[in-house]
VOLO-283978 format. One record per atom (N, C-alpha, C): residue in three letters; y, z, x. Coordinates in steps of 0.1 Angstrom, whole numbers. Layout:
N
REC/ALA/Y/Z/X
...
This chain:
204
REC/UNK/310/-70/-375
REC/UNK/323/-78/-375
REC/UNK/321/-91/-383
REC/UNK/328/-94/-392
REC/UNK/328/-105/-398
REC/UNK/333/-117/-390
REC/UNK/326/-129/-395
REC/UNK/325/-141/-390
REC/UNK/320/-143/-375
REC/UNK/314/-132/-371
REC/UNK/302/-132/-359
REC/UNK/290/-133/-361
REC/UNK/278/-142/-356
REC/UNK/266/-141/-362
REC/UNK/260/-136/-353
REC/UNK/246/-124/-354
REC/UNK/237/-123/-344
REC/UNK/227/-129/-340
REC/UNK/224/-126/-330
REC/UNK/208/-134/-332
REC/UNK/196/-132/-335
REC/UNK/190/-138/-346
REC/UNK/174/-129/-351
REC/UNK/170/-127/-336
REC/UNK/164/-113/-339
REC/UNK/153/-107/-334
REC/UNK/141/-118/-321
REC/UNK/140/-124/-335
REC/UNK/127/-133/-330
REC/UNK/137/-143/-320
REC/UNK/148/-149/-317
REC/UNK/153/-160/-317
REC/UNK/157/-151/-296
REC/UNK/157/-139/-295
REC/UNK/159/-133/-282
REC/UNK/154/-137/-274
REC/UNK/157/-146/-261
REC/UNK/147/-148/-247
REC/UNK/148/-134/-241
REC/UNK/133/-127/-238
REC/UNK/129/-115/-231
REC/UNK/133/-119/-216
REC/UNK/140/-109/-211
REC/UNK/142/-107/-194
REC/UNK/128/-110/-187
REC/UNK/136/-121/-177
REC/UNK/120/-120/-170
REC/UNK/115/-110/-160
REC/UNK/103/-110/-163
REC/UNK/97/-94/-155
REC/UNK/94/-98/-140
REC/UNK/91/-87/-130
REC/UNK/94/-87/-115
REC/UNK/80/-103/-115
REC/UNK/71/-101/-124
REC/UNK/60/-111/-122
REC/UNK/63/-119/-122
REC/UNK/71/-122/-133
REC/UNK/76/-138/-131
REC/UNK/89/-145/-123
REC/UNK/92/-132/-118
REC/UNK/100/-136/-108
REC/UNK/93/-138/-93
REC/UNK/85/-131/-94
REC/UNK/76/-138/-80
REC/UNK/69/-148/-80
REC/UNK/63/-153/-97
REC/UNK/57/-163/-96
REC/UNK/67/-174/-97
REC/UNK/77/-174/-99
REC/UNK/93/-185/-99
REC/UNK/87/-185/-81
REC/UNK/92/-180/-73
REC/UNK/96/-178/-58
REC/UNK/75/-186/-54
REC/UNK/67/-182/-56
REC/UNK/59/-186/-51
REC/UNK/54/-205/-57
REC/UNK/59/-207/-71
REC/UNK/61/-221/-75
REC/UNK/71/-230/-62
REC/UNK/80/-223/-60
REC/UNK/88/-224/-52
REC/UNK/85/-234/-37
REC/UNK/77/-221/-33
REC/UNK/68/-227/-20
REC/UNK/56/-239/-18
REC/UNK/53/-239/-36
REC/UNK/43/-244/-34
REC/UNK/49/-261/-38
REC/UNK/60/-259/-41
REC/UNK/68/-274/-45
REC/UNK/74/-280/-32
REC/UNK/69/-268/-22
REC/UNK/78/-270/-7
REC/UNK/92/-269/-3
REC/UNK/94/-256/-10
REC/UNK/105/-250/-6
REC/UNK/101/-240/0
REC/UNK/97/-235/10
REC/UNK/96/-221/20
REC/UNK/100/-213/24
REC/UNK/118/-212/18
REC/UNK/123/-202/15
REC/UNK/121/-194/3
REC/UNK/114/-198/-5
REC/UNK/110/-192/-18
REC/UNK/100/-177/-12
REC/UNK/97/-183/2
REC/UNK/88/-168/4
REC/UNK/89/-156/11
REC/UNK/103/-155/14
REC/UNK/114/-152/23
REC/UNK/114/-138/11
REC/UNK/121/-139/1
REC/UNK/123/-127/-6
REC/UNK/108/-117/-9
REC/UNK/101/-124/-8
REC/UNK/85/-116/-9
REC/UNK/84/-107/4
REC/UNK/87/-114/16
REC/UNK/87/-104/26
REC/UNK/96/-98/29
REC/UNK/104/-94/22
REC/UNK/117/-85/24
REC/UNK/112/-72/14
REC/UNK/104/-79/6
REC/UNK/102/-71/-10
REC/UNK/91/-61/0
REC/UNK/84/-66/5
REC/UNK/67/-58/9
REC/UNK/65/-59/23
REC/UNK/75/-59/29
REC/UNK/73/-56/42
REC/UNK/70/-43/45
REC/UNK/81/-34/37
REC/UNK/77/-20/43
REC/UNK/64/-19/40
REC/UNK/58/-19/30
REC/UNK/44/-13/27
REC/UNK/36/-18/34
REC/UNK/36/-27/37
REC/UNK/27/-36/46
REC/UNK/25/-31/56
REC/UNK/33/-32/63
REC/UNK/34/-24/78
REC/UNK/33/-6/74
REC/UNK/38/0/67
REC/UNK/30/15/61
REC/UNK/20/15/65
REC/UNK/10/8/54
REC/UNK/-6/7/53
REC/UNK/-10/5/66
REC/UNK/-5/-10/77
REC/UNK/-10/-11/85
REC/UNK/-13/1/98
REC/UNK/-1/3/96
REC/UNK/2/16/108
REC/UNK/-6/25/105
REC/UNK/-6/32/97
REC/UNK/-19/44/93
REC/UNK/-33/41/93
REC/UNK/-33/27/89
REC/UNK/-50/27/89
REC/UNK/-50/22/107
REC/UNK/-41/20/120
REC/UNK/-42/16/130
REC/UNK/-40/27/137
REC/UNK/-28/29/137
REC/UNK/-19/44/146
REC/UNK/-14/37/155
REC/UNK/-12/24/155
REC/UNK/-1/20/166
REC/UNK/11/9/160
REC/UNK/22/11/162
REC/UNK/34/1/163
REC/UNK/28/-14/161
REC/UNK/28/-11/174
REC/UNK/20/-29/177
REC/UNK/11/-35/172
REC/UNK/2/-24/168
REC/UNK/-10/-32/160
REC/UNK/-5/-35/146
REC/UNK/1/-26/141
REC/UNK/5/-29/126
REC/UNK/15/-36/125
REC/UNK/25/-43/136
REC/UNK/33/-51/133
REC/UNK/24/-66/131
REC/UNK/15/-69/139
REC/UNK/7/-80/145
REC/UNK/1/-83/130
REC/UNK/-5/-72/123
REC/UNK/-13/-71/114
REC/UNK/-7/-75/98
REC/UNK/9/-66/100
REC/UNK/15/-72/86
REC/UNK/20/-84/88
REC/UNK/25/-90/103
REC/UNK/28/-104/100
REC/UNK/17/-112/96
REC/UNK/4/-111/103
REC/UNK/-6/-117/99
REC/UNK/-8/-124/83
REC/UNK/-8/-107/79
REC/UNK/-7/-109/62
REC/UNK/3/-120/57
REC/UNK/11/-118/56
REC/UNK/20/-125/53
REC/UNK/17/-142/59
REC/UNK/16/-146/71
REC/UNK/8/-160/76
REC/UNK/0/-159/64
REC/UNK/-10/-153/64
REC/UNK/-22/-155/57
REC/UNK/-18/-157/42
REC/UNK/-11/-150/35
REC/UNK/-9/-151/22
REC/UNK/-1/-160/20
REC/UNK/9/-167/32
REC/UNK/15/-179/25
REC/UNK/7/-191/23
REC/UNK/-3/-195/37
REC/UNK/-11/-204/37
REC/UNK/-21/-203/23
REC/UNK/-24/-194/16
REC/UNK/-32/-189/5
REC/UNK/-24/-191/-4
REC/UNK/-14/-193/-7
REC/UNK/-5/-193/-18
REC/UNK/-12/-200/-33
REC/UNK/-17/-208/-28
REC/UNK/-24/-218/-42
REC/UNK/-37/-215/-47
REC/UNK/-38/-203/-39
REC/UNK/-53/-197/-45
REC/UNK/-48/-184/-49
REC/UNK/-36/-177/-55
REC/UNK/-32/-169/-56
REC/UNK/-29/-172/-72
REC/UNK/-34/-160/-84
REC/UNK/-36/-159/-93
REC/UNK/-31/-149/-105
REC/UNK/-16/-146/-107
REC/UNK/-12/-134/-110
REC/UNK/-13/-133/-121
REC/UNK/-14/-142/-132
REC/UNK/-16/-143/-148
REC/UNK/-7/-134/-151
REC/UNK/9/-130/-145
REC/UNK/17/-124/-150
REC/UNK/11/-109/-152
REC/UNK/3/-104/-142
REC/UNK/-2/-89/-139
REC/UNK/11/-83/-132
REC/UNK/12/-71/-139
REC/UNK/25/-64/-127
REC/UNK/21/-62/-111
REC/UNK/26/-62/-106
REC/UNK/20/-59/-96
REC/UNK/10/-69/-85
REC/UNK/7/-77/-90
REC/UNK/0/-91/-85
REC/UNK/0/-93/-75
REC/UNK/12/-97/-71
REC/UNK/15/-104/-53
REC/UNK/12/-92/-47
REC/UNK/18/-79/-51
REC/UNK/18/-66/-38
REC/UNK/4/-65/-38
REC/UNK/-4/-62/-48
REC/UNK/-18/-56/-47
REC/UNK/-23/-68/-33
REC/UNK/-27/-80/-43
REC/UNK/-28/-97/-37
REC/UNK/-30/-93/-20
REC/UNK/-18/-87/-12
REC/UNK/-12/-90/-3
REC/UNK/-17/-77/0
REC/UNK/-17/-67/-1
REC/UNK/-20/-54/4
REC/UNK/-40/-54/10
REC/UNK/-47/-65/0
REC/UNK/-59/-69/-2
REC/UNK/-59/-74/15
REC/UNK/-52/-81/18
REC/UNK/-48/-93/30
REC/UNK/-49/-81/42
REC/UNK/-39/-71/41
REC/UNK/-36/-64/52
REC/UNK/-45/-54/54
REC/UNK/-53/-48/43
REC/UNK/-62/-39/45
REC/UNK/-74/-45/58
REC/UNK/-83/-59/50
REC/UNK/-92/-65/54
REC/UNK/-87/-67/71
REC/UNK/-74/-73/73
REC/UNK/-73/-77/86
REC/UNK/-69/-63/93
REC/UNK/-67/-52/89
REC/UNK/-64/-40/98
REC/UNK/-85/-33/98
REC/UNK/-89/-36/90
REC/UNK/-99/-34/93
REC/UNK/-111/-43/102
REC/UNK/-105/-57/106
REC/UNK/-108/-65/116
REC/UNK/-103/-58/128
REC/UNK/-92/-58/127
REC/UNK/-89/-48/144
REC/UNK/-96/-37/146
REC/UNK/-101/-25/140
REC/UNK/-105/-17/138
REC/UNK/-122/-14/143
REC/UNK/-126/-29/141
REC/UNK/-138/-34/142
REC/UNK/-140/-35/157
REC/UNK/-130/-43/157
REC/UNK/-131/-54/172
REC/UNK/-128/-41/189
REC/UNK/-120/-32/180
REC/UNK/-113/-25/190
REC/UNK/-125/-11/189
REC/UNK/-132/-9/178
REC/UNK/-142/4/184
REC/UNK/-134/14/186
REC/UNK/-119/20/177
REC/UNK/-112/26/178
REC/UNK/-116/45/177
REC/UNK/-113/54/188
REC/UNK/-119/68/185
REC/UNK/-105/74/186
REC/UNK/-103/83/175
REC/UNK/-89/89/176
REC/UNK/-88/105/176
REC/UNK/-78/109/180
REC/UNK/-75/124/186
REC/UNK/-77/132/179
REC/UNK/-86/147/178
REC/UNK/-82/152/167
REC/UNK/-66/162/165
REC/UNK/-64/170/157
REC/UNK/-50/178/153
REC/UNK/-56/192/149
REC/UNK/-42/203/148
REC/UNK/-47/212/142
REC/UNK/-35/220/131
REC/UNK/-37/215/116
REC/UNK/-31/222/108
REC/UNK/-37/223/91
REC/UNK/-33/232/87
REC/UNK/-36/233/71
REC/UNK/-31/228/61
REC/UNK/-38/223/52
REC/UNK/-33/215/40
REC/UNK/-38/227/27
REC/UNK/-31/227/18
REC/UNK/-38/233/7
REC/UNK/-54/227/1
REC/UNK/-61/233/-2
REC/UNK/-76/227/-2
REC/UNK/-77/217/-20
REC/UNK/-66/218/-28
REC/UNK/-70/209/-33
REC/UNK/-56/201/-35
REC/UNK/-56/185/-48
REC/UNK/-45/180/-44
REC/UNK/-45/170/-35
REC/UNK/-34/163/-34
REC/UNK/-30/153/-22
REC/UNK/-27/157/-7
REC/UNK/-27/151/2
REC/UNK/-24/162/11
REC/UNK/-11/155/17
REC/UNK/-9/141/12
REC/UNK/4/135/16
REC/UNK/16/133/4
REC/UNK/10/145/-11
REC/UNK/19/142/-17
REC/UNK/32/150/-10
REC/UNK/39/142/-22
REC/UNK/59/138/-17
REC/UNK/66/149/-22
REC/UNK/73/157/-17
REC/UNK/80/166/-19
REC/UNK/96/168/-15
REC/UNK/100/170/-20
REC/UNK/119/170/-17
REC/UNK/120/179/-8
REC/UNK/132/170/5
REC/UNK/131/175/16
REC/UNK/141/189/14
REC/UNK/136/196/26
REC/UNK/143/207/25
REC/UNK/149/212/39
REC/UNK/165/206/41
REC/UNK/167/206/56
REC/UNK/165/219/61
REC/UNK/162/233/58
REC/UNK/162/240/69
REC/UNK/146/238/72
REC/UNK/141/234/68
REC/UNK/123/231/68
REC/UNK/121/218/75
REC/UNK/131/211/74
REC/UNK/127/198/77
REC/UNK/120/193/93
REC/UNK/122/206/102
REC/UNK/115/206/112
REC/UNK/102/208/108
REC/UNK/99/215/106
REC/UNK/86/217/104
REC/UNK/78/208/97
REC/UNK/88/203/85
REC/UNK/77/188/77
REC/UNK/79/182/84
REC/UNK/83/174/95
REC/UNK/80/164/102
REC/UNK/70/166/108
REC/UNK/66/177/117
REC/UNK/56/182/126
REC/UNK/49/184/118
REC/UNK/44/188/102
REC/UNK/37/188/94
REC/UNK/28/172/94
REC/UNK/37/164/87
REC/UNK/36/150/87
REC/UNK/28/143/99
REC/UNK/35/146/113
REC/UNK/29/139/125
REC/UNK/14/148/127
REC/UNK/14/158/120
REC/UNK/-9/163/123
REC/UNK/-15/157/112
REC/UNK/-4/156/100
REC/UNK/-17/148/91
REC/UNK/-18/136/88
REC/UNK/-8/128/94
REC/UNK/-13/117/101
REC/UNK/-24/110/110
REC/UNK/-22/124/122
REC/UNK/-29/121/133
REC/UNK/-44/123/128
REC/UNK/-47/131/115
REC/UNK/-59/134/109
REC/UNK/-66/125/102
REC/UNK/-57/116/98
REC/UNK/-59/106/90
REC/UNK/-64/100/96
REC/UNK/-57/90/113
REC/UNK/-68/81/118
REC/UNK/-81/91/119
REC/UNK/-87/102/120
REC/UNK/-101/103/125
REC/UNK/-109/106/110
REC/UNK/-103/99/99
REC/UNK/-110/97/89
REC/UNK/-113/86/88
REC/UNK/-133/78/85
REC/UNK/-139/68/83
REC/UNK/-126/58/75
REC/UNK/-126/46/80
REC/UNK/-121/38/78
REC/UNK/-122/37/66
REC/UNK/-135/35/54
REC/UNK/-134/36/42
REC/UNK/-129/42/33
REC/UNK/-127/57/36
REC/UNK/-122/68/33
REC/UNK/-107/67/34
REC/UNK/-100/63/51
REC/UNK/-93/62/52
REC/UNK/-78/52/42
REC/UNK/-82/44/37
REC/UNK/-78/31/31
REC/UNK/-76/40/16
REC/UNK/-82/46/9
REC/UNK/-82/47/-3
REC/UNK/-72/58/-1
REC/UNK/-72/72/12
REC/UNK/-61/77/11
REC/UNK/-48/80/14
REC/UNK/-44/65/18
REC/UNK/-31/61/23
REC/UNK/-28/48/8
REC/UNK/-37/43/-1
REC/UNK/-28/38/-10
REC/UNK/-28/50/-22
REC/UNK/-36/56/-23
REC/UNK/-37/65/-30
REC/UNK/-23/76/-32
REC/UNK/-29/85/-19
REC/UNK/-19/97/-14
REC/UNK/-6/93/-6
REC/UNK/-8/82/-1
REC/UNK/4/77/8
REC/UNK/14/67/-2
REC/UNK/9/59/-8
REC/UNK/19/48/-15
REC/UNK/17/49/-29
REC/UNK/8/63/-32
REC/UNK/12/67/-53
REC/UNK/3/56/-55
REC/UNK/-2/46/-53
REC/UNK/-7/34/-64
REC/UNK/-19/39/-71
REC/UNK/-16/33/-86
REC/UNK/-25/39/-94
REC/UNK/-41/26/-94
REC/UNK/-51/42/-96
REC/UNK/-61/40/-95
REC/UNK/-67/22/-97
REC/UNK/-59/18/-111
REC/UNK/-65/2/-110
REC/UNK/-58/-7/-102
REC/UNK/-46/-5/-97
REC/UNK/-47/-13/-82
REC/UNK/-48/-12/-75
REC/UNK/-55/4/-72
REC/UNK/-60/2/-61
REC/UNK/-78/-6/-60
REC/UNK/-85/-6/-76
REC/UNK/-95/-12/-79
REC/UNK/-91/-26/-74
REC/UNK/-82/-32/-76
REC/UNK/-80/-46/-74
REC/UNK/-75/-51/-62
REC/UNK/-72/-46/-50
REC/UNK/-71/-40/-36
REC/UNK/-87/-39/-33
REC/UNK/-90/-32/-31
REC/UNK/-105/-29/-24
REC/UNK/-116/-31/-35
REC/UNK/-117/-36/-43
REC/UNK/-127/-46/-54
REC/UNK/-138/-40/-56
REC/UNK/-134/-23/-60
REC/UNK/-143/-12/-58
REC/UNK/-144/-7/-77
REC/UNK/-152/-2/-85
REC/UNK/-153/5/-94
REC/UNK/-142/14/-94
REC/UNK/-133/19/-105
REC/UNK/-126/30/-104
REC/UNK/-130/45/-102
REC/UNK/-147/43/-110
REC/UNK/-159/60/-110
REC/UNK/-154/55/-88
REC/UNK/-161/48/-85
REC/UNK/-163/50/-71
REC/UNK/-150/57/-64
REC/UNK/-138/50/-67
REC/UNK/-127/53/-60
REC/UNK/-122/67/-58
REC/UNK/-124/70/-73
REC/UNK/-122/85/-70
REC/UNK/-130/94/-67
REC/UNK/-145/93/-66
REC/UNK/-151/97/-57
REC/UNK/-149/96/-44
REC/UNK/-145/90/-38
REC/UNK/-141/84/-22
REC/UNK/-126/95/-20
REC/UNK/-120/97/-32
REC/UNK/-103/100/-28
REC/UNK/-111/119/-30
REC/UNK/-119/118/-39
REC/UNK/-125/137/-36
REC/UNK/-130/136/-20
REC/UNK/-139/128/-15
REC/UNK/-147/130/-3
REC/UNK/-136/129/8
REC/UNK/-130/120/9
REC/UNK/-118/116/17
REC/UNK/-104/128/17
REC/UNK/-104/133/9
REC/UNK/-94/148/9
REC/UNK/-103/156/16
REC/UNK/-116/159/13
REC/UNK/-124/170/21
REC/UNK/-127/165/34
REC/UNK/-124/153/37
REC/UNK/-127/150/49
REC/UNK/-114/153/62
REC/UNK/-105/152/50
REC/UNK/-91/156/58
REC/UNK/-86/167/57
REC/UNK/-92/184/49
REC/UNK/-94/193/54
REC/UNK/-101/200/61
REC/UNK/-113/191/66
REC/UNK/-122/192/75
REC/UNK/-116/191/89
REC/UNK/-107/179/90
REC/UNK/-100/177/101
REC/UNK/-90/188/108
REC/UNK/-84/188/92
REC/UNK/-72/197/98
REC/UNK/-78/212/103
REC/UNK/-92/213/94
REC/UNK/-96/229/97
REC/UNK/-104/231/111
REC/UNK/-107/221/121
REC/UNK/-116/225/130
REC/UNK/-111/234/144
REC/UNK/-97/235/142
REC/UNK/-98/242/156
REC/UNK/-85/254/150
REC/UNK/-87/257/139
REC/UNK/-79/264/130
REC/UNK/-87/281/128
């Protein structure tokens, strides 16, 4: 269209990415606004409490545990370092919830029930599949044994396959989560699958 000018290329401000929209909200806090941290826990609550609950198996404990995080990561806010990494604050914060669900874990000497069902022997055993209501009884009761399987897998084991098989995160954040080698991790996600066929297979 004549007598409209565009704008060079070069001259475009780029949309800001989810990063720098959390590092806006965490500047926020640290200017002493405290509502700036308010949309972070709306963002990661669910996962938080996810993680917590699986690596606990109780309501209560993993509520206790994701609020913790959250206490914990706002007071930490100034030692929090995202250099505009995708992903930063959730990893950051999932780092928080793990360590303190493994404090309870500790403290409580927890021994958990075993289950009895089959998973295919290779693969994820919590990947996601589109539900299927006439089945949908059955995946639920599916879901609630290999759950129950999961707490009686070693806590170490346990952790890599609930961010792994449970919340999809790829391998380097979950390196940056549990501050493990990537060779290691997936060694741990082979051993930790076999350990959760093991489970499901003992009274099968």
């Amino acid at each position: 269209m004549t007598g409209v000018l565009a704008l060079p290329v070069e001259d475009a401000v780029p949309a800001p990415t989810k990063a720098d929209e959390e590092q806006a909200l965490i500047n926020r806090c640290l200017a002493g606004d405290t509502e700036g941290f308010r949309p972070l826990v709306h963002r990661y609550q669910r996962i938080a409490f996810s993680v917590a609950l699986r690596m606990l198996g109780t309501r209560a404990d993993a509520e206790d545990v994701a609020q913790q995080a959250f206490v914990d990561a706002f007071a930490a806010l100034d030692r929090f370092a995202g250099e505009g990494r995708s992903n930063a604050f959730a990893t950051w914060l999932l780092r928080i919830v793990i360590n303190r669900a493994k404090d309870v874990l500790k403290s409580k000497k927890r021994t958990e029930a075993p289950l009895e069902v089959e998973v295919a022997s290779d693969g994820a055993a919590f990947a996601h599949t589109p539900m299927n209501p006439e089945a949908s009884v059955g995946q639920a009761e599916q879901r609630r044994l290999l759950e129950a399987a999961l707490l009686r897998v070693p806590a170490k084991y346990r952790e890599i396959l609930i961010l792994k098989d449970v919340e999809d995160l790829s391998y380097e954040e979950i390196r940056t989560i549990l501050g493990l080698p990537i060779t290691t991790l997936k060694i741990r996600v082979v051993r930790a699958r076999a350990m959760m066929r093991a489970e499901l297979e003992t009274k099968t």
